[in-house]
N, CA, C and O atoms as CSV, one atom per row, in Angstrom:
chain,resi,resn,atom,element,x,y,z
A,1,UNK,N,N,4.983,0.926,15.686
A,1,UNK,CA,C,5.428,-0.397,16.106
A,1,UNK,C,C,5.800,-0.299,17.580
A,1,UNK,O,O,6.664,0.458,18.022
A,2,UNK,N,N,5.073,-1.129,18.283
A,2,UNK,CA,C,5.549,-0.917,20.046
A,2,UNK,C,C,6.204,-1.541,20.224
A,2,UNK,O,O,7.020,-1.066,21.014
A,3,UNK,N,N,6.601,-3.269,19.718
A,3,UNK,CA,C,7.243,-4.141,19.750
A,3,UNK,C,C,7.670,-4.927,18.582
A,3,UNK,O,O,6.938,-5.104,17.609
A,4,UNK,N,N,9.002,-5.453,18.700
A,4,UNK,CA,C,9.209,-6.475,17.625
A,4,UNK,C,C,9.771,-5.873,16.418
A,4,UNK,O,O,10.373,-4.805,16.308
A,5,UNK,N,N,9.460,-6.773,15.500
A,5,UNK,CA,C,9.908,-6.179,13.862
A,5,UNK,C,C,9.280,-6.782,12.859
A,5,UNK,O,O,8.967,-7.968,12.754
A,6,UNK,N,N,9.056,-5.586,11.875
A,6,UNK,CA,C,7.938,-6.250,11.042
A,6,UNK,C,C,8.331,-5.752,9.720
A,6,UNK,O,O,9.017,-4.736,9.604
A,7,UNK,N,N,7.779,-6.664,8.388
A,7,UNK,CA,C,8.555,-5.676,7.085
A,7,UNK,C,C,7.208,-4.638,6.891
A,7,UNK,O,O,6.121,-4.936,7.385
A,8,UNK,N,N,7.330,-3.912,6.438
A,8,UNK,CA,C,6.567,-3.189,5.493
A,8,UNK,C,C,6.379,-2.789,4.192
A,8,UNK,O,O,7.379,-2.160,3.847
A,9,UNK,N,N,5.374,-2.873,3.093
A,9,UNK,CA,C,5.082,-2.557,1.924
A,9,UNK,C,C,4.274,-1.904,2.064
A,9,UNK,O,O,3.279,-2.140,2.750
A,10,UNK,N,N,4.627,-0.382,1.112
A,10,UNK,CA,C,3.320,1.092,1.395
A,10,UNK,C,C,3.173,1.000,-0.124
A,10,UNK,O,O,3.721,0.169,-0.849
A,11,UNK,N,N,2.467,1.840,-0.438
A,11,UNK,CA,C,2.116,2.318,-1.784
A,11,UNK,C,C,1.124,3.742,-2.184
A,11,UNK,O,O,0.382,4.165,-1.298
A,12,UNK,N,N,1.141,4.174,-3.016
A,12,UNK,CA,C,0.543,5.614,-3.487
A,12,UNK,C,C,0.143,5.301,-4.675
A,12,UNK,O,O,1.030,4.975,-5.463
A,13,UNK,N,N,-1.580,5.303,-5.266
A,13,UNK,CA,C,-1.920,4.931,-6.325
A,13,UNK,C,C,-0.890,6.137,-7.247
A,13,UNK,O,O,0.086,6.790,-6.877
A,14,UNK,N,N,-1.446,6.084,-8.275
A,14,UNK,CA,C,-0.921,6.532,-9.663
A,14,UNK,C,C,-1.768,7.443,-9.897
A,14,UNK,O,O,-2.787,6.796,-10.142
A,15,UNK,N,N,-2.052,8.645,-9.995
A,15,UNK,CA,C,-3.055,9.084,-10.914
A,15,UNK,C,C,-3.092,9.430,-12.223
A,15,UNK,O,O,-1.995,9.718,-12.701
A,16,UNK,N,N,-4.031,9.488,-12.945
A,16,UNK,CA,C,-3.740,10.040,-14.645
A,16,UNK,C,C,-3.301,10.943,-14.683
A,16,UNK,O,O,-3.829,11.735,-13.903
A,17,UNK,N,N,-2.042,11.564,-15.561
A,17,UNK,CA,C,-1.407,12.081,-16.047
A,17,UNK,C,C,-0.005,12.707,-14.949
A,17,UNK,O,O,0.618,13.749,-15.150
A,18,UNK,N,N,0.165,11.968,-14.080
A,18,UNK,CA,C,1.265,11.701,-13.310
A,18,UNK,C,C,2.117,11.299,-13.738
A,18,UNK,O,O,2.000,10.464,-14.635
A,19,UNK,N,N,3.921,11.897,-13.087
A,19,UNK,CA,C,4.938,11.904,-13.846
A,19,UNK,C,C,5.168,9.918,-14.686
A,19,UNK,O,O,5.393,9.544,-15.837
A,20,UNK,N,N,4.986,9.276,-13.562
A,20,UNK,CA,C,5.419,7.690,-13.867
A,20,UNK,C,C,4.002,7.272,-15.178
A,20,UNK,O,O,4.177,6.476,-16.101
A,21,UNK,N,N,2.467,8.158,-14.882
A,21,UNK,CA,C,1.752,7.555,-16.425
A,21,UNK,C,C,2.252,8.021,-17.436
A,21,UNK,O,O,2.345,7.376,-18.480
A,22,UNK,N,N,2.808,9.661,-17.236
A,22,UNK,CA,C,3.452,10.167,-18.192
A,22,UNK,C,C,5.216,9.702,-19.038
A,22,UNK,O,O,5.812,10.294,-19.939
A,23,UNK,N,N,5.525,8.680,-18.414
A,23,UNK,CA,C,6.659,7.775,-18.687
A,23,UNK,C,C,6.295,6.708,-19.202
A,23,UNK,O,O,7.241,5.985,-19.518
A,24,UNK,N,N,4.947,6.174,-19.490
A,24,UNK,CA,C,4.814,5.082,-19.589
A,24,UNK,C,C,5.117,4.144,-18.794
A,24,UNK,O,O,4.578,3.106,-19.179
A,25,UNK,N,N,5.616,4.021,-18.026
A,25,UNK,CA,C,5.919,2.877,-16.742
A,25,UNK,C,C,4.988,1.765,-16.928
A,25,UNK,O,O,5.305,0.594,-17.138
A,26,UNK,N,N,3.373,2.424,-16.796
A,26,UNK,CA,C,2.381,1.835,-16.782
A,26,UNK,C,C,1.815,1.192,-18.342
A,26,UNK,O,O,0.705,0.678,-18.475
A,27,UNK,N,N,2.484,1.293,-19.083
A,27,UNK,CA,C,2.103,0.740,-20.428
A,27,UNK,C,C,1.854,-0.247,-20.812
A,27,UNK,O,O,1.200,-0.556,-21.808
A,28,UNK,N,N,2.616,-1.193,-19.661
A,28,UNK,CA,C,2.073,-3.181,-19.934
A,28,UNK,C,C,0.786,-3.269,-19.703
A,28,UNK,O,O,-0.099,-2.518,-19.292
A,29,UNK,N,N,0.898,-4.549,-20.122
A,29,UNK,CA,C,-1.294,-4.625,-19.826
A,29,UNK,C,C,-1.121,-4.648,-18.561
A,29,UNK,O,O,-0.188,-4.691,-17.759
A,30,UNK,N,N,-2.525,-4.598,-18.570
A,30,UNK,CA,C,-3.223,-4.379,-16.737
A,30,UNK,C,C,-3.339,-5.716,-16.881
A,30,UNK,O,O,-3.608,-6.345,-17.905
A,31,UNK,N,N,-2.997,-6.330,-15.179
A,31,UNK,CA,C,-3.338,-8.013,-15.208
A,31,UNK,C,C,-4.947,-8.296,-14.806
A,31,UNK,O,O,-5.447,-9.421,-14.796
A,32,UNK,N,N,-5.364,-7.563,-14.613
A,32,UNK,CA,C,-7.129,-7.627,-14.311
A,32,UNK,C,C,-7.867,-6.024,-14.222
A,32,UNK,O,O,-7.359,-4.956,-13.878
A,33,UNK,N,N,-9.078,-6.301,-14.620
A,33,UNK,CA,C,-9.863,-5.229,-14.902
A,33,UNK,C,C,-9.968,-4.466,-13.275
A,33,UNK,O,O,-10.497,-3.363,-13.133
A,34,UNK,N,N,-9.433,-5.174,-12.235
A,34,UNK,CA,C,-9.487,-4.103,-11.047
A,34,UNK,C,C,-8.192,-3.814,-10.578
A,34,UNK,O,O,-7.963,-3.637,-9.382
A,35,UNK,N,N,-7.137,-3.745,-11.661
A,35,UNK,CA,C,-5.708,-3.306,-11.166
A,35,UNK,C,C,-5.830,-1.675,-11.465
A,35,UNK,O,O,-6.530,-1.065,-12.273
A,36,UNK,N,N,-4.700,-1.144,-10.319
A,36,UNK,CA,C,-5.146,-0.067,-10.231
A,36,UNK,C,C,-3.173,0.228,-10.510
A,36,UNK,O,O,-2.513,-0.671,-9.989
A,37,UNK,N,N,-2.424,1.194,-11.141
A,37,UNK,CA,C,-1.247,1.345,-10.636
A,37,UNK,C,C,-0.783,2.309,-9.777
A,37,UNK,O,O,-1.265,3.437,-9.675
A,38,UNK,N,N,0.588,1.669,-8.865
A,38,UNK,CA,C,0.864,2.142,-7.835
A,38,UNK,C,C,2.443,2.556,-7.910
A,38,UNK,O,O,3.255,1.967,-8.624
A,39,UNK,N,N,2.695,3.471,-7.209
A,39,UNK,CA,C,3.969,3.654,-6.998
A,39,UNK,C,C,4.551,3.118,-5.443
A,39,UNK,O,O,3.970,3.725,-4.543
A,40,UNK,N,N,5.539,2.143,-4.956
A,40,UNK,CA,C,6.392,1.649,-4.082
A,40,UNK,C,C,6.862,2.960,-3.255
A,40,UNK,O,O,7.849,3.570,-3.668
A,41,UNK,N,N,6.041,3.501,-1.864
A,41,UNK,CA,C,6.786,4.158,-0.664
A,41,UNK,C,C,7.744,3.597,-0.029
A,41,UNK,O,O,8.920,3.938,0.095
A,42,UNK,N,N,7.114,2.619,0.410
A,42,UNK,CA,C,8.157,1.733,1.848
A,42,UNK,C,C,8.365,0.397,1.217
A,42,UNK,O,O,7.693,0.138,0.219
A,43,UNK,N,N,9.117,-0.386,1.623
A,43,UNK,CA,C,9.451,-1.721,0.963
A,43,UNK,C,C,10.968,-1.479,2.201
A,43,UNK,O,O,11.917,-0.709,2.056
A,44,UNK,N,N,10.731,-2.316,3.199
A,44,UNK,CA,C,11.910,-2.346,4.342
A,44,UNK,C,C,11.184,-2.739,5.372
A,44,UNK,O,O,9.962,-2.640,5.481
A,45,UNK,N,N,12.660,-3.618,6.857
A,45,UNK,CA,C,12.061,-3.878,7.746
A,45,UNK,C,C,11.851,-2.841,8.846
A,45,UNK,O,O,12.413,-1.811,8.476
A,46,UNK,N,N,11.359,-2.696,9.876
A,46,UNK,CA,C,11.638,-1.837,10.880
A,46,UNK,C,C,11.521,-2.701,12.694
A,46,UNK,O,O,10.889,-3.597,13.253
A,47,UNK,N,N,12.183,-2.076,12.878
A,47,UNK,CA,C,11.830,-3.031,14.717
A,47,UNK,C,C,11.846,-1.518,15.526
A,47,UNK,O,O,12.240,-0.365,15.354
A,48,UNK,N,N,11.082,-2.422,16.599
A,48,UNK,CA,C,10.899,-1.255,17.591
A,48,UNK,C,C,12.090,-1.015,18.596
A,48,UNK,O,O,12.741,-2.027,18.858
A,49,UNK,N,N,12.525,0.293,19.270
A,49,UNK,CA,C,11.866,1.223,18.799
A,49,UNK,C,C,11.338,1.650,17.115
A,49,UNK,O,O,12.063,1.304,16.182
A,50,UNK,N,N,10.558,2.110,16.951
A,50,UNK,CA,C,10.296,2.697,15.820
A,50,UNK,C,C,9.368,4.373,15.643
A,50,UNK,O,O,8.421,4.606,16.394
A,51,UNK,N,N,9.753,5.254,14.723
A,51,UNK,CA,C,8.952,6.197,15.004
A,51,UNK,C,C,7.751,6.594,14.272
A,51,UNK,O,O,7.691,6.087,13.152
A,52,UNK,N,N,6.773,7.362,14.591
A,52,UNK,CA,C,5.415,7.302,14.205
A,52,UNK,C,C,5.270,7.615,13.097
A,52,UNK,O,O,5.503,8.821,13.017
A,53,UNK,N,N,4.871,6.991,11.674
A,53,UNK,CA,C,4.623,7.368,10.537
A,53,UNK,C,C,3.015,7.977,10.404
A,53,UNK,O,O,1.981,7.640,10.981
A,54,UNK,N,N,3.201,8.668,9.725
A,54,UNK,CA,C,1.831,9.308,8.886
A,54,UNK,C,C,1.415,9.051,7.714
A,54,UNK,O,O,2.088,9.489,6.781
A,55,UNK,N,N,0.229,8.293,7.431
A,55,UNK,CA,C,-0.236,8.080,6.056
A,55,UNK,C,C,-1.250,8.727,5.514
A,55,UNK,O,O,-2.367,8.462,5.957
A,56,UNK,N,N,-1.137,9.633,4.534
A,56,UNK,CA,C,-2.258,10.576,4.375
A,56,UNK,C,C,-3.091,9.680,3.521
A,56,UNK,O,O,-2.661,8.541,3.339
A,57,UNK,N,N,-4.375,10.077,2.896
A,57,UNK,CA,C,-5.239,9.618,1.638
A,57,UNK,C,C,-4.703,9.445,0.458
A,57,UNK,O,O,-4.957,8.410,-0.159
A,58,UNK,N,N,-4.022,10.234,0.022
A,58,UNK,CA,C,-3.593,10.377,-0.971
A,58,UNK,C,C,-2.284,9.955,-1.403
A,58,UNK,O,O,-1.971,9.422,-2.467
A,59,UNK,N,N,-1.248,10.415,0.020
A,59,UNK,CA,C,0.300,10.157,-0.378
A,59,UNK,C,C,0.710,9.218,1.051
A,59,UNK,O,O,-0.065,8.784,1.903
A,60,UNK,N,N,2.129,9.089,0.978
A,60,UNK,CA,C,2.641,8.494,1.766
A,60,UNK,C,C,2.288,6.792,2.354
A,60,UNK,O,O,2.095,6.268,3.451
A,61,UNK,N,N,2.328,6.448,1.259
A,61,UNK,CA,C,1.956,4.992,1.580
A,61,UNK,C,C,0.721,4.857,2.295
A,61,UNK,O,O,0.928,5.002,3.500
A,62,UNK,N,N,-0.690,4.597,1.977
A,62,UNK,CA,C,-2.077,4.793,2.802
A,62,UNK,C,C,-2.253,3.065,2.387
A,62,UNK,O,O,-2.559,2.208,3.216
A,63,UNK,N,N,-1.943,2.757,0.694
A,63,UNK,CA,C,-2.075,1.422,1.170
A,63,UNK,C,C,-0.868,0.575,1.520
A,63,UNK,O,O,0.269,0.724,1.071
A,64,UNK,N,N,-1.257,-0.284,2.338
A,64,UNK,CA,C,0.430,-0.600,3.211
A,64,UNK,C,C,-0.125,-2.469,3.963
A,64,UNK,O,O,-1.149,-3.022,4.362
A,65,UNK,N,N,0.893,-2.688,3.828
A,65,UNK,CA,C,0.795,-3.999,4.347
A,65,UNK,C,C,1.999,-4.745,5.166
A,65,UNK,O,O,3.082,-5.075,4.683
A,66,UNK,N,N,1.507,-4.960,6.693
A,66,UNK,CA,C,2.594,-5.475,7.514
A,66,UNK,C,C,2.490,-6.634,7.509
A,66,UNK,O,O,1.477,-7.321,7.382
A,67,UNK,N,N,3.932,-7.029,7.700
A,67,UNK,CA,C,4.199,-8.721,7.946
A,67,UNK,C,C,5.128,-9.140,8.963
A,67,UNK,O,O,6.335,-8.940,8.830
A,68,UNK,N,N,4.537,-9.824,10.172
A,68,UNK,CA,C,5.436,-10.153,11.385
A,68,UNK,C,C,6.579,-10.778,11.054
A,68,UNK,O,O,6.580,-11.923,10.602
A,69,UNK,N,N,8.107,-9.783,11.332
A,69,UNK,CA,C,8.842,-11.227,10.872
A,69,UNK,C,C,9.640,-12.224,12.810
A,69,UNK,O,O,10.328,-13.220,13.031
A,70,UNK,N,N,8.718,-10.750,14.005
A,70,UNK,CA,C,9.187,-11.532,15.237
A,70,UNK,C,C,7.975,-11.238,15.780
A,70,UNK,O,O,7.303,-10.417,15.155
A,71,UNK,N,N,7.400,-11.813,17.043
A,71,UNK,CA,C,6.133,-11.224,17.949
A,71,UNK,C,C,6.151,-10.045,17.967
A,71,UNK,O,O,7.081,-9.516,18.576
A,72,UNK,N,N,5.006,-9.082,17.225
A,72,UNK,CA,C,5.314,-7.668,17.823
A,72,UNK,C,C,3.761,-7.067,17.899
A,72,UNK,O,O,2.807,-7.721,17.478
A,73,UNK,N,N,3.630,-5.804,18.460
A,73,UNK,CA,C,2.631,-5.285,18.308
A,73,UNK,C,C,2.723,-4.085,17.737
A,73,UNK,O,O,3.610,-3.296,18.063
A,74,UNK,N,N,1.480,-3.716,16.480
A,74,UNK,CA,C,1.236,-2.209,15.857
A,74,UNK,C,C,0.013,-1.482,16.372
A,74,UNK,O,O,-1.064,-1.929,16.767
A,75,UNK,N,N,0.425,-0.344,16.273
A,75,UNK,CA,C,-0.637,0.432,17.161
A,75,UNK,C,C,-0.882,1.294,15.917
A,75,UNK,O,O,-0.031,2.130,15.615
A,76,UNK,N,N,-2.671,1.059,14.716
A,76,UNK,CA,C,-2.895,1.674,13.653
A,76,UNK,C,C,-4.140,2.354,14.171
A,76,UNK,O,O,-5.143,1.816,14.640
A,77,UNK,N,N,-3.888,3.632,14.000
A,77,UNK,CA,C,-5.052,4.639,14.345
A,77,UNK,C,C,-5.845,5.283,13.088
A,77,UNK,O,O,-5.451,6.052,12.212
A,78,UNK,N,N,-6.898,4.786,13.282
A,78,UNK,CA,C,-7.485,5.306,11.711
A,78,UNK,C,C,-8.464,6.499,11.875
A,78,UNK,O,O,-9.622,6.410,12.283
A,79,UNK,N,N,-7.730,7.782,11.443
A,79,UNK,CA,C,-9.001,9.150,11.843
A,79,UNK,C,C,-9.247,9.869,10.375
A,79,UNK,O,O,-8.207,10.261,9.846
A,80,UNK,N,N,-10.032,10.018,9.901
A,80,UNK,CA,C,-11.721,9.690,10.208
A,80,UNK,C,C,-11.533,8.308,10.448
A,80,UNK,O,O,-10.439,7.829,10.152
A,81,UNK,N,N,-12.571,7.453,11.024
A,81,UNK,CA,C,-12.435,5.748,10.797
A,81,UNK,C,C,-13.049,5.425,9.238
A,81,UNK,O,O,-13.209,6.121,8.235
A,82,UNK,N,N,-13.269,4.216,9.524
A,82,UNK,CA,C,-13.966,3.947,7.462
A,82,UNK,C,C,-15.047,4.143,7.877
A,82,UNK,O,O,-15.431,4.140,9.046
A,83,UNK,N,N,-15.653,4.342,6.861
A,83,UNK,CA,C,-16.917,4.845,6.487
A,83,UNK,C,C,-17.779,4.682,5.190
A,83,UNK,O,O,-17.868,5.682,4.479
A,84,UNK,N,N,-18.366,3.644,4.833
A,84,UNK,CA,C,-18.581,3.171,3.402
A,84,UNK,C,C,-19.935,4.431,2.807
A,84,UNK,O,O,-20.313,4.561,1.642
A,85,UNK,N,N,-20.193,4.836,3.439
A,85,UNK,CA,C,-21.455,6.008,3.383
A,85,UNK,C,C,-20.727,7.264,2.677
A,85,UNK,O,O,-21.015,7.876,1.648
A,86,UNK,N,N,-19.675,7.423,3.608
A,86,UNK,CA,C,-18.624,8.636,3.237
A,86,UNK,C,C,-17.510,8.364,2.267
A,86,UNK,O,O,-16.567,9.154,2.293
A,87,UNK,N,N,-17.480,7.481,1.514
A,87,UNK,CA,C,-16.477,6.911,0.091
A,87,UNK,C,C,-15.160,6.923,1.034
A,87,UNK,O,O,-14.097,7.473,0.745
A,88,UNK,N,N,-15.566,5.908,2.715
A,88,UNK,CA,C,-13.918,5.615,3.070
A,88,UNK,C,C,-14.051,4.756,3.466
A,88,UNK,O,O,-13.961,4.595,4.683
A,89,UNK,N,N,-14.397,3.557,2.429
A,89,UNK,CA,C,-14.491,2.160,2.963
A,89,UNK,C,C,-12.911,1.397,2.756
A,89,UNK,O,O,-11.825,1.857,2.402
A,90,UNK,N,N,-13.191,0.533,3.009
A,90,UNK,CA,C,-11.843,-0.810,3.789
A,90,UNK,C,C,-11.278,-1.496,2.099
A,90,UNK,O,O,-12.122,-2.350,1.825
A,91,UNK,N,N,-10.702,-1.462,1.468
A,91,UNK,CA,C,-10.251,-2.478,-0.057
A,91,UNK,C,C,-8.968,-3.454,0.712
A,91,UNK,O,O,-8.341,-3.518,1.770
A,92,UNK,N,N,-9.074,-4.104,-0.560
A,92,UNK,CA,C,-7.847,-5.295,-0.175
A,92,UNK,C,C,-7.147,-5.695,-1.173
A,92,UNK,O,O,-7.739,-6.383,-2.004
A,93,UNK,N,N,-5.844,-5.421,-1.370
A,93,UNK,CA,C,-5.277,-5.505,-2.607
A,93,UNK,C,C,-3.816,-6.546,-2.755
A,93,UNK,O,O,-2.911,-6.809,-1.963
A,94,UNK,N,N,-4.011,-6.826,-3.703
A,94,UNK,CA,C,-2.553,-7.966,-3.995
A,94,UNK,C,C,-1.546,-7.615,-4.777
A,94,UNK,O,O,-1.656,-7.926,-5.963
A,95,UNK,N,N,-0.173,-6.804,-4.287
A,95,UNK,CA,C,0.459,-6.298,-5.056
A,95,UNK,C,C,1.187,-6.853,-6.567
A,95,UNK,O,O,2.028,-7.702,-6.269
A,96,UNK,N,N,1.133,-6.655,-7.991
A,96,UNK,CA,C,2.087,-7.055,-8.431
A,96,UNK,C,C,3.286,-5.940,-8.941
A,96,UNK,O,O,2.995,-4.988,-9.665
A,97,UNK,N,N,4.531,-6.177,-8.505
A,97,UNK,CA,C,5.722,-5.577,-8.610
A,97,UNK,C,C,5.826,-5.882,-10.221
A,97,UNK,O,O,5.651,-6.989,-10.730
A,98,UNK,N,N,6.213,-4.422,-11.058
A,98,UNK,CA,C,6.858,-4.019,-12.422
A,98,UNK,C,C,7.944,-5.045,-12.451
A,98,UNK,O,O,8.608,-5.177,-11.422
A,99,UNK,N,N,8.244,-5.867,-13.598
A,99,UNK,CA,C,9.350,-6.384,-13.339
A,99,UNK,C,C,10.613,-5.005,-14.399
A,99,UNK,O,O,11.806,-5.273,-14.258
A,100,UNK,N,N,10.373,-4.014,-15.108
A,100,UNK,CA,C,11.137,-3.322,-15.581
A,100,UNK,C,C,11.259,-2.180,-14.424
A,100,UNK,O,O,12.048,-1.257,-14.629
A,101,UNK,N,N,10.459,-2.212,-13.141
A,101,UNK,CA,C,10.552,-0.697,-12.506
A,101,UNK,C,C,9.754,-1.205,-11.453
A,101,UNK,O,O,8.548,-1.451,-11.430
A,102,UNK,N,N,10.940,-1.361,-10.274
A,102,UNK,CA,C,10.731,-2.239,-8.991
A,102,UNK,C,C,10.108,-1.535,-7.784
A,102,UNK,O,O,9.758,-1.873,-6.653
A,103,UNK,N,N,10.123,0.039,-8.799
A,103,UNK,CA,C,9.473,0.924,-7.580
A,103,UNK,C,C,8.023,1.265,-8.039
A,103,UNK,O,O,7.481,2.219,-7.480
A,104,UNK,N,N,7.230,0.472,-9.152
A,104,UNK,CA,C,5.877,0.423,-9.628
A,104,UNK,C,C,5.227,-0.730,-9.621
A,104,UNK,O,O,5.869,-1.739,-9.914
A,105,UNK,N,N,3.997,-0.826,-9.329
A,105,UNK,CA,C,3.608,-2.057,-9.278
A,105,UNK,C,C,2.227,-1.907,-9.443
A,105,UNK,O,O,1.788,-0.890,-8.905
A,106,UNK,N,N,1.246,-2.742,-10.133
A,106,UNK,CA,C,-0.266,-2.902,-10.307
A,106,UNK,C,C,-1.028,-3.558,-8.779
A,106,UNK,O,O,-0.671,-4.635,-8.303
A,107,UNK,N,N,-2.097,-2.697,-8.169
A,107,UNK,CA,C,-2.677,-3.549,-7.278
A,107,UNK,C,C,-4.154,-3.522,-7.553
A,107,UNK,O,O,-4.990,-2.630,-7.697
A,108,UNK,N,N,-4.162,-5.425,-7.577
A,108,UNK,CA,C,-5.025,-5.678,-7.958
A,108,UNK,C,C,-5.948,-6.099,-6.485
A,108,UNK,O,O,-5.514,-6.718,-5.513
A,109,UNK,N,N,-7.331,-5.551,-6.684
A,109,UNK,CA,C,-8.367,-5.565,-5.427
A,109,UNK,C,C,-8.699,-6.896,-5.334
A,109,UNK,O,O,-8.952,-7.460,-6.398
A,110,UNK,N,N,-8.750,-7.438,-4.471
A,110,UNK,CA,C,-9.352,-9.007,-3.860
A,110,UNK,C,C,-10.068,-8.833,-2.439
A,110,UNK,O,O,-9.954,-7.967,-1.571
A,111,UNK,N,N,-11.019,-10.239,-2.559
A,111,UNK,CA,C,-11.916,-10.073,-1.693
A,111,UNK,C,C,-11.054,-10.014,-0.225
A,111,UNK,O,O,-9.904,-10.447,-0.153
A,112,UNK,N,N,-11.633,-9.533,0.713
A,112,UNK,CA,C,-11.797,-9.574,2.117
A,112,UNK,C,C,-10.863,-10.656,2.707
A,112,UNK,O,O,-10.887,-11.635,1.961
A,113,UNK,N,N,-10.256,-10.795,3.501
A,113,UNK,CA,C,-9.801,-12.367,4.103
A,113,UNK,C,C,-11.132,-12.627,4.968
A,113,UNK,O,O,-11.961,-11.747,5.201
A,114,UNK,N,N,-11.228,-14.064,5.448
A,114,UNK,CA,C,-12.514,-14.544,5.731
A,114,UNK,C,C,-11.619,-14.381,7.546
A,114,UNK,O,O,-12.389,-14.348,8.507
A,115,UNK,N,N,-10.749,-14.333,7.708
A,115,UNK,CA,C,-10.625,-14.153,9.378
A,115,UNK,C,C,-10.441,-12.721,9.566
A,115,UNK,O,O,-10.315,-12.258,10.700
């Protein structure tokens, strides 16, 4: 974040037989055949200054979604870049929050925004 303040929501899919599938957490129905479950990293605001986070593939919140809450600017560096050839293409997902377990949530894939 170079400027401003913005909230953030991260997330870390779930994989099979991970401690939270192994709790059942995930036991309600799935709300659509492309929900995937996730576990809640970040959920908070931050303003700048701010310091440089790292999102790996796998952990640390990779899917993540900012929301301006003043003018600001983010500086997101994506290395490798995407690559739909190399299985690192771009998804777009709509979180829904567990209502028994506020730190799990189903994300379900939706199309593209058109801007």
């Amino acid at each position: 974040l170079l400027y401003g303040s913005i909230h953030v929501e991260s997330y870390d899919f779930v994989a099979p037989g991970d401690k939270d599938s192994a709790d059942g957490v995930f036991k309600s129905s799935v709300p659509e055949k492309s929900a995937r479950p996730a576990r809640v990293v970040i959920d908070e605001d931050i303003a700048a200054p701010a310091k440089p986070r790292v999102l790996y593939p796998e952990r640390g919140g990779n899917v993540h979604e900012f929301t301006a809450l003043t003018d600001c600017a983010i500086l997101d560096v994506l290395a490798p870049p995407y690559d739909a050839d190399n299985h690192r293409d771009c998804h777009y997902y709509k979180a829904r929050r567990l209502a028994e377990k506020r730190d799990a949530a189903w994300l379900v894939e939706i199309p593209p925004p058109l801007d």
